[in-house]
C-alpha positions in Angstrom: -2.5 34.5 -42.4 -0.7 31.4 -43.5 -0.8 28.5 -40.9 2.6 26.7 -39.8 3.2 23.6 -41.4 3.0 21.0 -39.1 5.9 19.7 -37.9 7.0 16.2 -39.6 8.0 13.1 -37.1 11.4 12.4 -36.4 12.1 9.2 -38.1 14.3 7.4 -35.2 11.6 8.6 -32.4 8.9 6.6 -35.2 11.3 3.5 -35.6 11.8 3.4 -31.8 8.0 3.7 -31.0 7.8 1.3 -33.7 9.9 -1.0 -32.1 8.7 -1.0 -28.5 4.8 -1.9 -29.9 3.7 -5.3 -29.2 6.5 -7.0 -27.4 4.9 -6.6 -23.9 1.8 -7.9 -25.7 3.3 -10.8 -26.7 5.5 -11.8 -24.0 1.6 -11.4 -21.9 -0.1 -13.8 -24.4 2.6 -16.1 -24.2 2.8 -16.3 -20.5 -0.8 -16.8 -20.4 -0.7 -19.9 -23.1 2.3 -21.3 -20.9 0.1 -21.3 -17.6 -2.5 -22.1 -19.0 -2.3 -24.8 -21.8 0.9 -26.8 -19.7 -1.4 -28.5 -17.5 -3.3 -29.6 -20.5 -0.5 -31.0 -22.4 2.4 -31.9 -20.2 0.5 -35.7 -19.9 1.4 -36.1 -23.8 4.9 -36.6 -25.2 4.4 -34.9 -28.4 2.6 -32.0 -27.0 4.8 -32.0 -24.2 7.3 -30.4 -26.8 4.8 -28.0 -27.5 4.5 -26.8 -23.8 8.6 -27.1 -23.9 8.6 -24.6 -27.3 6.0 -22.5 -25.3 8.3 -22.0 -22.6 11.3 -21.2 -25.1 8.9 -18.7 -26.4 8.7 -17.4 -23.2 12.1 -16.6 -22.6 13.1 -15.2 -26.2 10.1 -13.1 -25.7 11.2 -11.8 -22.7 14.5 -11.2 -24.2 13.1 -9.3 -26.9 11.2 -7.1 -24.3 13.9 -6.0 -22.8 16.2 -5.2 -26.0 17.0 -2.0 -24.4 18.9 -2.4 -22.1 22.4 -4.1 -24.2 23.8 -5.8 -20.9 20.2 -7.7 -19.9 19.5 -8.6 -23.8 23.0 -10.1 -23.9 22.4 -11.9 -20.4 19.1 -12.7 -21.3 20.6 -14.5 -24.6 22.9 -16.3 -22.7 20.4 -17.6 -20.4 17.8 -18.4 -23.0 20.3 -20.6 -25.0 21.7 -22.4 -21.7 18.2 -23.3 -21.0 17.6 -24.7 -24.4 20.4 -26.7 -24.2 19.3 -28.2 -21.3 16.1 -29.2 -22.7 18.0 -30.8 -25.5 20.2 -33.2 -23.6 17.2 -33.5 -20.8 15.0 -34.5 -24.0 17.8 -37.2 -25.0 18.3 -38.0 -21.6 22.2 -37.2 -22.3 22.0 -35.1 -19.0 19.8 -36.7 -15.6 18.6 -34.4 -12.8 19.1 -30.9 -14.4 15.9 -29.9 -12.7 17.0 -28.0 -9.9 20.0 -26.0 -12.4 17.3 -25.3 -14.9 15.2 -23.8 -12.4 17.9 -21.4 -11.0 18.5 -20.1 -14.4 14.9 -19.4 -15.0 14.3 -17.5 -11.5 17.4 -15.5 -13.1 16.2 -14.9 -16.6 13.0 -14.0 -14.1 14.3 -11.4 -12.2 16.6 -9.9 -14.8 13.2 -9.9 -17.1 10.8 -8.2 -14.2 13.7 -5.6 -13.1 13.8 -4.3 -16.4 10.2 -4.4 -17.3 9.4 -2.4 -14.1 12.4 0.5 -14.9 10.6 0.8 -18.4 6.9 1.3 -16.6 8.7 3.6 -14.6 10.3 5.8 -17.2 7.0 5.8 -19.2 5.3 9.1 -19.7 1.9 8.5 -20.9 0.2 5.5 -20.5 -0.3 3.4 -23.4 -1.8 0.1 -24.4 1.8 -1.5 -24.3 2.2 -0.3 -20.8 -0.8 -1.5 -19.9 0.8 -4.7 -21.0 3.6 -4.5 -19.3 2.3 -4.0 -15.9 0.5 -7.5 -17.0 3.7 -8.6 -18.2 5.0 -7.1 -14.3 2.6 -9.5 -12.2 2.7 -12.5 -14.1 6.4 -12.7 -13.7 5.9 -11.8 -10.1 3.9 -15.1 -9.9 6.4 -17.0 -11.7 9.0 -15.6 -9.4 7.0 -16.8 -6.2 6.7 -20.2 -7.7 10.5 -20.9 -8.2 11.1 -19.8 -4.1 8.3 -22.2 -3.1 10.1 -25.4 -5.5 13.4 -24.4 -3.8 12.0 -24.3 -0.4 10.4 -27.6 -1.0 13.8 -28.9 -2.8 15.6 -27.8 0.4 13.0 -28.9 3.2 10.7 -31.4 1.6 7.2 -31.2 3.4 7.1 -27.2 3.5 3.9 -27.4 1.9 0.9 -29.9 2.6 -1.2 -30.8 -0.5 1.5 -31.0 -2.7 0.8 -34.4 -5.4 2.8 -36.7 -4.7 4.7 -36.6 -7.7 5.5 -33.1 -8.5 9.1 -33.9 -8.4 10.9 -31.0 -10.9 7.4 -30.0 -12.3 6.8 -26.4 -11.4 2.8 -26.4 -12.3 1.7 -27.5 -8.3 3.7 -24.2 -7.0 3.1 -22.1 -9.8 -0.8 -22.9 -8.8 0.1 -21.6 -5.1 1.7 -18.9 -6.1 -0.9 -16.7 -7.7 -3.3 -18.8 -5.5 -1.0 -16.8 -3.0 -0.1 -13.5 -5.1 -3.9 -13.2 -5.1 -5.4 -13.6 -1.8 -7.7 -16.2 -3.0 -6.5 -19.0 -0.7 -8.4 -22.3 -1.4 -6.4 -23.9 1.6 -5.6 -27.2 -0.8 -2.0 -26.7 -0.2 -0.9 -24.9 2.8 2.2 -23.3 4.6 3.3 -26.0 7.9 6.8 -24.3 8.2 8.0 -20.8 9.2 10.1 -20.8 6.3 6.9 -21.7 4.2 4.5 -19.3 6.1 7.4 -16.0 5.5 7.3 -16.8 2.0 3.6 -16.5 1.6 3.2 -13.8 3.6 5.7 -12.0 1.8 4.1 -12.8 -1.6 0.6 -11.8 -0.6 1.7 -8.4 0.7 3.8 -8.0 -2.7 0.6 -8.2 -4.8 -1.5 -5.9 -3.0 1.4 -3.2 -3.1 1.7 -4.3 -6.3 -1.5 -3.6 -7.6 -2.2 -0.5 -5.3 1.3 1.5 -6.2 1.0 0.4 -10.0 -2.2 1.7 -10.4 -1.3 4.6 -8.6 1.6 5.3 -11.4 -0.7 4.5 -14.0 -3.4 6.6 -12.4 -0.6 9.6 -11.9 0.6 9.0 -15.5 -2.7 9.5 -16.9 -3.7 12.4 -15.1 -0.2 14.3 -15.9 -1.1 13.7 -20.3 -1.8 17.3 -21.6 -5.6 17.0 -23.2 -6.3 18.8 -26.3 -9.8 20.2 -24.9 -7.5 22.1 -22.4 
């Protein structure tokens, strides 16, 4: 008997699988870089720029990660080219205190980045090295998130946290640090909740990554055990 030819790929499925491969890698590795490599650099002008382009890279990455979704690409644009701007004219110092107004627009692009990161894990069917990276992606932006509530908190009621340096001012490295200090459950007890405000937040953040990490892996678990084998 003659065997079936095998089917050949639809061309658009290739081109769209092609084009989903890699971005949640590289928005991951470029995350990592910014966290870790800022502290590093930010006591250098010139390589202050670079931590400045790493952040950039950040949010066009995170742009290009969600290019499915027309009205957060578009948003996500917009935001990405309002924050560049305001580097410029911070870099010139055309524009004084924009610190608190660049903030708020990243904890936007943030948000509009991790909503539709976490609809694309959840429409997912099999469980793939770029998902794996996006549940990466997922958590670090979680972090991130965290960090921008504790600098408002501390913008609004100066001396939420104990520990803080002194002159952390509009740099978001000392709460990024408590964040995932925070998201974690490591707590090193350098910097600490003293109001009620302060103390909600964290326990709210701590109880975020465990559910995190326990209904994620559930998904990824459930995902995984749903994929037909070929042994069966």
């Amino acid at each position: 008997m003659l065997k079936k030819p095998l089917p050949l790929p639809d061309i658009h499925q290739i081109r769209h699988l092609h084009g989903r491969v890699g971005r949640f890698r590289f928005l991951t590795v470029v995350m990592v870089a910014m966290i870790a490599l800022r502290p590093f650099l930010g006591g250098f002008f010139a390589l202050g720029l670079v931590t400045d382009v790493l952040f950039l890279l950040v949010f066009f990455s995170g742009v290009y990660a969600v290019k499915g979704e027309k009205g957060a690409y578009r948003l996500g644009w917009v935001l990405a080219l309002t924050f560049a701007g305001l580097r410029v004219l911070d870099l010139f110092g055309w524009l004084a205190r924009v610190g608190p107004f660049e903030k708020a627009l990243v904890l936007l692009f943030l948000l509009l980045t991790l909503h539709n990161i976490y609809r694309q894990i959840q429409a997912e069917e099999r469980v793939t090295m770029d998902l794996i990276f996006a549940a990466c992606c997922s958590y670090l932006l979680i972090g991130m998130v965290w960090a921008h509530a504790y600098y408002f908190l501390e913008w609004l009621q100066p001396g939420s946290l104990k520990g803080l340096e002194p002159a952390a001012g509009d740099d978001i490295s000392e709460f990024t640090y408590y964040s995932f200090v925070t998201l974690t459950t490591m707590g090193y007890g350098d910097i600490l909740p003293v109001t009620k405000q302060a103390r909600s937040l964290a326990i709210l953040e701590a109880v975020t990554g465990q559910l995190y990490i326990a209904i994620l892996v559930g998904r990824l678990v459930g995902a995984y055990v749903g994929e037909p084998r070929e042994d069966q």
